[in-house]
C-alpha positions as CSV (number, residue, x, y, z in Angstrom):
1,X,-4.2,8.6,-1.4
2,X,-3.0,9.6,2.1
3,X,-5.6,10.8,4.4
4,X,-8.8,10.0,2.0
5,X,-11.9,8.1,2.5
6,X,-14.8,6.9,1.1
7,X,-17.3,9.4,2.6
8,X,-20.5,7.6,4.7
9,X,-21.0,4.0,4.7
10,X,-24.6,2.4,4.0
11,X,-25.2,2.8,7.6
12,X,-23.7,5.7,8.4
13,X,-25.6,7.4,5.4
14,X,-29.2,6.2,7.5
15,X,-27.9,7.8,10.6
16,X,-26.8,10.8,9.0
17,X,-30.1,11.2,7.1
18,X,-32.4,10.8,10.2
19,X,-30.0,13.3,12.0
20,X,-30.4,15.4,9.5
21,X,-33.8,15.7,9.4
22,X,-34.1,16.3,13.3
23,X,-31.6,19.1,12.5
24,X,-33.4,20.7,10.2
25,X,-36.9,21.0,12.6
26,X,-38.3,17.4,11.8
27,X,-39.1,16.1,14.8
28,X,-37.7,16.0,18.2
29,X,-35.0,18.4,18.7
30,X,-31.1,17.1,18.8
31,X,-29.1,16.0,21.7
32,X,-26.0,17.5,22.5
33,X,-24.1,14.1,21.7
34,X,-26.5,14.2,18.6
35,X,-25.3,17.7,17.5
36,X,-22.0,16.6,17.6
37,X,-22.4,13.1,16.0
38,X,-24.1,15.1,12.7
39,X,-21.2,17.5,12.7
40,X,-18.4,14.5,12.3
41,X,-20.9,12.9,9.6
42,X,-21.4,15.7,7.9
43,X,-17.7,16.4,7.7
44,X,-17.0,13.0,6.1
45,X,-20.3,13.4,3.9
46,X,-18.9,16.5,2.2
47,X,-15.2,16.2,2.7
48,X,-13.3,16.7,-0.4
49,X,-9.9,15.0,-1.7
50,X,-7.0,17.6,-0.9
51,X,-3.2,17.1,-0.6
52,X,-1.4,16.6,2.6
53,X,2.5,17.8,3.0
54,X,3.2,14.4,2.7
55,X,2.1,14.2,-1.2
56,X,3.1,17.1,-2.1
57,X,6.8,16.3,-0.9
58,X,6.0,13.3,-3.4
59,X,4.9,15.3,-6.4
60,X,8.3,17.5,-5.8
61,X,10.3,14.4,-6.0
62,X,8.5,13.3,-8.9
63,X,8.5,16.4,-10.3
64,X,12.6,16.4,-10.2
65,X,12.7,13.4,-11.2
66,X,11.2,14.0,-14.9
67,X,12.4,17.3,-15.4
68,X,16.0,16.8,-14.3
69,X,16.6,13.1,-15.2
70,X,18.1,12.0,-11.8
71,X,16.3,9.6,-10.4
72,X,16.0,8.9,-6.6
73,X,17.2,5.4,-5.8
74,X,16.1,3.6,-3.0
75,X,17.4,0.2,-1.6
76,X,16.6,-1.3,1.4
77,X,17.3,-4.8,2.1
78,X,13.1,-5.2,2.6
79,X,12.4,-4.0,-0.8
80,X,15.4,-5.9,-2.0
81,X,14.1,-9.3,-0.6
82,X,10.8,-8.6,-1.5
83,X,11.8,-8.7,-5.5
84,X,14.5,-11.6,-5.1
85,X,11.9,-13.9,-3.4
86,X,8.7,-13.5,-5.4
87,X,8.9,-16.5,-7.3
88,X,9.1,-18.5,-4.0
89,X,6.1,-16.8,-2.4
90,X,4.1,-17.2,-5.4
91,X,4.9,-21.2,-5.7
92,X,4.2,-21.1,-1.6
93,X,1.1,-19.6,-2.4
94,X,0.2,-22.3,-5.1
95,X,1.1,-25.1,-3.1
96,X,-1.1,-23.8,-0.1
97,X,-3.8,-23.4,-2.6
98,X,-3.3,-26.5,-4.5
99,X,-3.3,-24.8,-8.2
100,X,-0.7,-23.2,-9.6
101,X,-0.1,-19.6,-10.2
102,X,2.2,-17.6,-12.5
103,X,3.7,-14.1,-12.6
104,X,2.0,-11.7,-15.1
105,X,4.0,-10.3,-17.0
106,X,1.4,-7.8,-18.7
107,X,1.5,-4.0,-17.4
108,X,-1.6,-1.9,-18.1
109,X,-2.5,1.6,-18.0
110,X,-5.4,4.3,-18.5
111,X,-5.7,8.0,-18.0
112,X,-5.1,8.0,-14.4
113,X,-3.2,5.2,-13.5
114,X,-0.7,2.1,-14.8
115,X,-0.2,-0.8,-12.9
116,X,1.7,-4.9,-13.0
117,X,-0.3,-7.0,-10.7
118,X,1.8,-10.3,-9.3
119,X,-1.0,-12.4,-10.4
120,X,-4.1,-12.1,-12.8
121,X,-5.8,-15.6,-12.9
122,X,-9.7,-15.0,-12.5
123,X,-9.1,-12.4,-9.8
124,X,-5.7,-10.1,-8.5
125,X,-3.2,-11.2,-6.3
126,X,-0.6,-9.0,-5.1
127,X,2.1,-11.0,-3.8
128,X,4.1,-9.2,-0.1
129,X,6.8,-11.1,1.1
130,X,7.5,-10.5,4.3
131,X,10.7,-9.7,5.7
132,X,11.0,-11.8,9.1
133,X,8.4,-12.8,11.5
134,X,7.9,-9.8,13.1
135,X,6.9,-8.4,10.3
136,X,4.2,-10.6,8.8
137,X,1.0,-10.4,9.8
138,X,-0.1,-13.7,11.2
139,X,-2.6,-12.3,13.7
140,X,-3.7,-9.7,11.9
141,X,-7.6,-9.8,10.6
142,X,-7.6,-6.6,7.9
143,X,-5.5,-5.4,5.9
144,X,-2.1,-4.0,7.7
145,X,-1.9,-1.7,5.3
146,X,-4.0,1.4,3.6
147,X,-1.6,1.7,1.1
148,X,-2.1,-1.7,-0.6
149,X,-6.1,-1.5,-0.3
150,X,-5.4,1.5,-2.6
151,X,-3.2,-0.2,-4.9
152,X,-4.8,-3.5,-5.6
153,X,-8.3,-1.1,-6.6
154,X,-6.1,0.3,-9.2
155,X,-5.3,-3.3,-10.6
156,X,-9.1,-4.4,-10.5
157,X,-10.3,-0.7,-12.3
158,X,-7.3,-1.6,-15.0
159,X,-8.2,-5.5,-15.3
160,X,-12.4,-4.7,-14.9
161,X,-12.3,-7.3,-12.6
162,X,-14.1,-6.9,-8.9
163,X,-12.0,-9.2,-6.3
164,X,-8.5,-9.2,-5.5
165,X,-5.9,-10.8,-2.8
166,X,-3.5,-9.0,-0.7
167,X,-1.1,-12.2,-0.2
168,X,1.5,-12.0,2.6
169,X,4.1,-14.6,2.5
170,X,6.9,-15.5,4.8
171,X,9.6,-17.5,3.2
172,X,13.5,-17.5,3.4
173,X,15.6,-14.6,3.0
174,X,18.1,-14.8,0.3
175,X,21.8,-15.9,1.2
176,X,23.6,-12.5,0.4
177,X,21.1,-10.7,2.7
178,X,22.1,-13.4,5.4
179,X,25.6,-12.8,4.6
180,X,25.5,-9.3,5.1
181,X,23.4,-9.7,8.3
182,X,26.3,-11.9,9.5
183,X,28.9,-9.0,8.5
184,X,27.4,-6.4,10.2
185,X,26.8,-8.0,13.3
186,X,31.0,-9.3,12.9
187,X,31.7,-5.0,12.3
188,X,29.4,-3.8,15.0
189,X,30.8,-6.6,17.9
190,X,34.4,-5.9,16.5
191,X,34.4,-10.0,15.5
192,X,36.7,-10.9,13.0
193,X,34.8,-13.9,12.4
194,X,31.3,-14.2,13.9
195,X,30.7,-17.2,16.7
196,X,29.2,-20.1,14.8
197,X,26.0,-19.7,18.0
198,X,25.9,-16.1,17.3
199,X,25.8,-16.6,13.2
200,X,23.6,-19.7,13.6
201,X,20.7,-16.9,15.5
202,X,20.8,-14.4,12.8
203,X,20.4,-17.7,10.1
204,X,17.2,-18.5,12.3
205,X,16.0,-15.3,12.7
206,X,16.0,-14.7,8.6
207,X,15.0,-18.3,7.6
208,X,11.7,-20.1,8.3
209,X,11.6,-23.7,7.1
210,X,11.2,-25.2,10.7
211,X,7.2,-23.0,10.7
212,X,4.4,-24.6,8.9
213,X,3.6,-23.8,5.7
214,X,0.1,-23.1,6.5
215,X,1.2,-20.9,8.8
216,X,3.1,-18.4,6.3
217,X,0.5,-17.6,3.8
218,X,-2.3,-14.8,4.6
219,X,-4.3,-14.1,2.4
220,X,-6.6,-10.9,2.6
221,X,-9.7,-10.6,0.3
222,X,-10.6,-6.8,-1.0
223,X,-13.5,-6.5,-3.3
224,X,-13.4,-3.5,-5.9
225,X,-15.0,-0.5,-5.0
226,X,-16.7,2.3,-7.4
227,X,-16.3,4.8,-4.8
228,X,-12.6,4.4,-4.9
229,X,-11.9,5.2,-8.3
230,X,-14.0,8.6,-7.8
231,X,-11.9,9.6,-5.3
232,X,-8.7,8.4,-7.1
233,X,-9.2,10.1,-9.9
234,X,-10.4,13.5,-8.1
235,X,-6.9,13.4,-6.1
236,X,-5.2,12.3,-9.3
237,X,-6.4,15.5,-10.6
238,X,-5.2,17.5,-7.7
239,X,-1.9,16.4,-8.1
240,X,-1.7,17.0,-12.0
241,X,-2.7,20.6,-10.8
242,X,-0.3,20.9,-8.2
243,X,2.3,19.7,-10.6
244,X,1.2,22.2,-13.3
245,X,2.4,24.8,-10.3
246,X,5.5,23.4,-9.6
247,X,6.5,23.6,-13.3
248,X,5.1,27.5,-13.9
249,X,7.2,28.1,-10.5
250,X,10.2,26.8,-12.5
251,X,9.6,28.8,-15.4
252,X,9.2,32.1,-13.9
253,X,12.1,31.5,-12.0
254,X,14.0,30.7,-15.4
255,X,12.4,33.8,-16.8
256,X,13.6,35.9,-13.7
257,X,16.9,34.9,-14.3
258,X,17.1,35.8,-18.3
């Protein structure tokens, strides 16, 4: 979903309307700050889902993926922590709550898209464990990221349900990660074995018992939107298309060689 929107809001839509009626010869003529202002809303009025080179890259990958059977594995130490710890941000989360939560196990899907929320107990939760401090948005007052806003409309559409949580949690990073930390340091200072100060700071830079609890759960509300699932399914449609290329591409190419 890269690069979309949700066209005008409510009060954009009023603006744009009276501009647009001053454009057209009702009323007093337009400003040259007014000209422009209709332009941009017009733009975003009438703008239409397309695919960046971003998403495309994505649908080649994909596309390789499924046609070749190879995969395209990717590890990061984030992503690895993020799946080790859930269980321990989602009892973090129930304990700051004061009810207890569990992990759904149930995956759903449609025509367009197919999706395993964290959580689905009277509304969605998507659990994001952070990976230090850094990293975790404790000041932040929207959503850090576009990407999940996205994600968590999918869950509601699936589960026809119209509020979901975004739920950050900072909690302790697994000891092998640690460990690892600790060896890399040892290989990049050419230690053989790490000074017990030196190993001590990366142990309190990846562990976070000494902050309050209340103080490593954010919660983000997103209500479900209509709008959002137009769109979705619009781009979805793009890229079914775009894929449909990709495959002809690869079966002249096939037919070029015979």
């Amino acid at each position: 979903m890269a690069g979309e929107s949700l066209g005008l809001t409510p009060n954009q839509e009023k603006e744009y309307a009276a501009l647009d009626a001053r454009y057209k010869g009702e009323g007093l003529p337009l400003t040259e700050k007014q000209i422009q202002k209709h332009s941009e809303l017009h733009a975003k009025k009438h703008k239409k889902p397309g695919l960046t080179d971003g998403v495309k890259t994505y649908l080649q990958e994909l596309f390789k993926e499924a046609v070749f059977d190879r995969r395209k594995e990717i590890y990061s130490d984030t992503l690895y922590k993020g799946v080790a710890v859930e269980e321990m941000s989602i009892t973090l989360y129930s304990t700051r709550v004061g009810k207890p939560f569990f992990k759904n196990k149930e995956r759903r899907s449609n025509d367009y898209v197919t999706g395993e929320p964290d959580n689905v107990q009277g509304k969605i939760r998507d659990i994001k464990s952070s990976w230090d401090i850094h990293t975790f948005p404790i000041y932040d007052r929207k959503l850090p990221s576009r990407i999940y806003w996205w994600q968590v409309q999918g869950y509601m559409w699936l589960w026809g349900l119209d509020s979901a949580e975004v739920v950050y949690c900072l909690v302790d990073t697994p000891e092998e990660l640690i460990q690892d930390a600790i060896r890399r340091y040892a290989w990049k200072m050419n230690y053989i074995d790490v000074p017990a100060e030196e190993e001590k700071k990366i142990r309190h830079s990846m562990t976070f018992g000494d902050i309050p609890e209340e103080l490593r759960v954010r919660v983000f509300t997103i209500d479900f939107n209509p709008k959002a699932i137009d769109v979705l399914k619009k781009k979805i449609e793009l890229c079914r298309k775009y894929m449909e290329r990709l495959n002809k591409e690869l079966i002249d190419r096939l037919q070029l060689i015979d």
